[in-house]
VOGU-3710 file (C-alpha; in Angstrom, 3 decimals, decimal comma):
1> xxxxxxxxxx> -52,439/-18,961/2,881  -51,958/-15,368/1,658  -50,119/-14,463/4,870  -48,103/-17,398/5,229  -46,843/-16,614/1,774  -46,139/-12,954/2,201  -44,092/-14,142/5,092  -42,371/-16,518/3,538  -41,231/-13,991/0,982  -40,096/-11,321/3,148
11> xxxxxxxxxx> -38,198/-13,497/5,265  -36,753/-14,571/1,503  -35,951/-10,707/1,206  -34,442/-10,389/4,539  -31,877/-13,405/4,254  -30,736/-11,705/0,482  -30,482/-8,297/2,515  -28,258/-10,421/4,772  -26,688/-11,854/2,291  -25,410/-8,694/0,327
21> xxxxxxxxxx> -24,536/-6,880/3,135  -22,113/-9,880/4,681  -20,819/-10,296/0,958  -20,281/-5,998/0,918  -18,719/-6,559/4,409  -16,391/-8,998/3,200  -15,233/-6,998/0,319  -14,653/-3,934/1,781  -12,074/-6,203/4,783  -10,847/-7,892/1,843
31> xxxxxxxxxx> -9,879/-4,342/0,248  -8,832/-2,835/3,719  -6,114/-6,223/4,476  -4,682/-5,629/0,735  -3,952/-1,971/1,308  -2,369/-2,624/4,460  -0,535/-5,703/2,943  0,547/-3,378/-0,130  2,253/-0,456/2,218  3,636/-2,660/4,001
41> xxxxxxxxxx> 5,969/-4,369/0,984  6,601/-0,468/-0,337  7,872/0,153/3,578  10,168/-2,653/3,279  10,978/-2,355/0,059  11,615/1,437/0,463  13,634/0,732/3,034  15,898/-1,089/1,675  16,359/0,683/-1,639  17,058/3,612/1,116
51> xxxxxxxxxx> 19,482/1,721/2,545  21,174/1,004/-0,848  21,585/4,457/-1,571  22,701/5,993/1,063  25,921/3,378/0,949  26,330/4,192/-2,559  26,458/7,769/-1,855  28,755/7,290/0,691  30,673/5,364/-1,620  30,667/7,537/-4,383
61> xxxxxxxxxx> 31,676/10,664/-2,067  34,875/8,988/-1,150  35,839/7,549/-4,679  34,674/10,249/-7,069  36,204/13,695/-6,361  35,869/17,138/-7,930  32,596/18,658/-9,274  30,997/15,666/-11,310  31,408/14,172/-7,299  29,799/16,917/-5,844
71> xxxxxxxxxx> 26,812/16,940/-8,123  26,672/13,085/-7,889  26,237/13,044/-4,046  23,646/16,581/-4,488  21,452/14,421/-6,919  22,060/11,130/-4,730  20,677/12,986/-1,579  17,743/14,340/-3,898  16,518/11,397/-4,799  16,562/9,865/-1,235
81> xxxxxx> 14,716/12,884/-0,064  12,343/12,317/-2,841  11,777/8,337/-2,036  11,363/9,208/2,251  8,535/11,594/1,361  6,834/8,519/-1,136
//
């Protein structure tokens, strides 16, 4: 009886073992698909905020003249540096 038992209770041990690691497995995919999913919005989303700004700035160039134009465009093409290296 003592051996049937002590086999019963490692096979017990083996299917939690199992068990954790397909649980830890699932977690860590689960993690992996939301971190693709989130740069994937921020691409888009950068993108179009990109897109956005560089029309403005174009905009702006042609409408608003002298130095106050000048620096508006400088800090325009700043910040779209700064969001294509986020």
């Amino acid at each position: 009886m003592d051996v049937v038992e002590y086999a019963y209770r490692e096979l017990e041990k083996s299917i939690q073992k199992a068990t954790i690691k397909s649980k830890g497995f699932s977690a860590v995919d689960r993690k992996l698909n939301n971190t693709t999913e989130v740069k994937d919005k921020c691409a888009e989303r950068l993108a179009s905020i990109m897109s956005r700004l560089r029309g403005s700035t174009r905009a702006l160039k042609g409408t608003v003249k002298g130095r106050f134009g000048q620096k508006l465009t400088y800090v325009l093409k700043k910040e779209s540096a700064l969001l294509s290296d986020f």
